[in-house]
N, C-alpha and C positions, 0 to 999 in steps of 0.2 A: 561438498557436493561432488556428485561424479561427473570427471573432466568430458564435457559436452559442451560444445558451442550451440549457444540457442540459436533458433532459427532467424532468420532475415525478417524485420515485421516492416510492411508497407504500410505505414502511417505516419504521416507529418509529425506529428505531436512527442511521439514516444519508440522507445525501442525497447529489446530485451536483452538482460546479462542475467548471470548465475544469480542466485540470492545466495547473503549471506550474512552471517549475524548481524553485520551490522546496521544493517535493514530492521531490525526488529522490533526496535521503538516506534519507527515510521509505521511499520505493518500492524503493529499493534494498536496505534492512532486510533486508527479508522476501524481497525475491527470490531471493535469494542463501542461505535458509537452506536445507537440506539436503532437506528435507520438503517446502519448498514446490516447490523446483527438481525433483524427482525426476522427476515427473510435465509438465514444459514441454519447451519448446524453447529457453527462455531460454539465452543462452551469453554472461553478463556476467564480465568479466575485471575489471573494477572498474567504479567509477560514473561514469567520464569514457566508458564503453560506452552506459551510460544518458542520459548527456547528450546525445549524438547524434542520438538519439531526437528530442529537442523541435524540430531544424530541420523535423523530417517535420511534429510539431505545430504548429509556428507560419507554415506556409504558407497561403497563400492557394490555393492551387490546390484546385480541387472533389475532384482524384482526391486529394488527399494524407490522411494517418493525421487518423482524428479520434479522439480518448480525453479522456475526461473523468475527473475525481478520484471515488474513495469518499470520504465523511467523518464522524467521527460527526455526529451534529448538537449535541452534546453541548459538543462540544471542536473539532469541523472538523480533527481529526486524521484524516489520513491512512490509509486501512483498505483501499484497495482501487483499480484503476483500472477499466474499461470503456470501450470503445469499437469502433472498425474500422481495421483494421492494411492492410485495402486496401477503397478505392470505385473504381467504373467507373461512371461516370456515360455511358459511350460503351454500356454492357451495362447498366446499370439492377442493379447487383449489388454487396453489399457483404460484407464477413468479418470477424464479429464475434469478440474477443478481449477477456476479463478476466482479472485475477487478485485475489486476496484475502489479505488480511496472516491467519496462523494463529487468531491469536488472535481471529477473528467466522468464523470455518466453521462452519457448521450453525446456522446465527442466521437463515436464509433469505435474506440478503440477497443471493446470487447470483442464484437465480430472480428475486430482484423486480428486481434489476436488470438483470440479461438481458432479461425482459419486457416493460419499459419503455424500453428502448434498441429494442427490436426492431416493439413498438408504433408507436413518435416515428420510425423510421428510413421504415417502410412511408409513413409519414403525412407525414414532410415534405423529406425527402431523394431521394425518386421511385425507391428501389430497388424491381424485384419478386424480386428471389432474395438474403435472407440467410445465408450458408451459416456454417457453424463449422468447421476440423480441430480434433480431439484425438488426445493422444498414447494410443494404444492400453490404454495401461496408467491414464488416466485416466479414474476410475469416475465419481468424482466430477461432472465435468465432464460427462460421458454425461448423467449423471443431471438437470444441471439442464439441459441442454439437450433432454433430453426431456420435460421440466417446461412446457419454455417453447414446443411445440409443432414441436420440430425432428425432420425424421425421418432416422435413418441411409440412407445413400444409398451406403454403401460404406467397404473398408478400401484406402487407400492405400499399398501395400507402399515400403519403404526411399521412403518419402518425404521426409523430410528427416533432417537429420544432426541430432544429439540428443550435443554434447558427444565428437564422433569417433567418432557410430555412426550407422549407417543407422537410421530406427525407420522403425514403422509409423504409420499416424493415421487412425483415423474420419475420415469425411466426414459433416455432419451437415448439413443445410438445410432453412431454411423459406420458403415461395413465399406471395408477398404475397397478399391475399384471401384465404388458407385461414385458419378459424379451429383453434386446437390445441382435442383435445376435451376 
């Protein structure tokens, strides 16, 4: 992963470090359960799919995937990821992406950590457009992205494929200097 200290997250429960492979059992847990997948775009075949993943992390390039771990702070067990699944640093624009293991939903820890990714990204990565997709049928995710000052900007039809189907996905974005109200 590219040497960055993740931002400060205001929540009791959990905090953020780099992710790193050996995270990936953990991450993989919960990906892959029924309920969490319902709602993504995830399309892991096993966890040598997931592994893949970490060349994007462990690059040095500015444009490459940056994700950081959930963890309790309890145990530093693994509860969640965050981060940007793509930066353009050529556009000043990045696409923020989390997910959360079942058992901490509704604990708040997605808003706060959306927040403060999104906060630390404005502030030290030179994006001015954070934008999010969600999978249509993703209330959830709506919800804390409207939390965190993002505004729907449109439905993207048959945007991407969702497991051999065309779905739809919210476009959701926030523009740097605007504060959410």
């Amino acid at each position: 992963m590219q040497h960055i200290n993740p931002p400060e997250l205001p929540h009791d429960l959990v905090c953020l470090r780099p992710l790193n492979r050996a995270d990936a059992p953990a991450w993989h847990a919960y990906l892959t359960m029924p309920h969490v997948l319902e709602h993504t775009s995830w399309q892991l075949r096993s966890i040598d799919d997931l592994l893949q993943k970490f060349e994007a992390l462990e690059s040095s390039d500015p444009a490459s995937e940056l994700r950081f771990a959930i963890v309790l702070r309890s145990s530093g067990e693994l509860v969640g990821t965050i981060g940007f699944h793509s930066l353009s640093p050529l556009n000043k624009t990045a696409e923020i992406a989390y997910d959360l293991a079942p058992g901490v939903w509704g604990m708040g820890i997605a808003p706060s950590a959306c927040a403060a990714m999104v906060d630390w990204a404005f502030n030290h990565l030179d994006v001015v457009r954070i934008q999010a997709t969600a999978l249509d049928s993703n209330i959830r995710t709506a919800r804390v992205l409207e939390k965190c000052g993002f505004q729907r900007e449109g439905l993207l039809r048959n945007f991407r494929m969702v497991r051999g189907q065309p779905r739809d996905f919210w476009v959701y974005a926030r523009i740097g200097g605007i504060k959410p109200d």
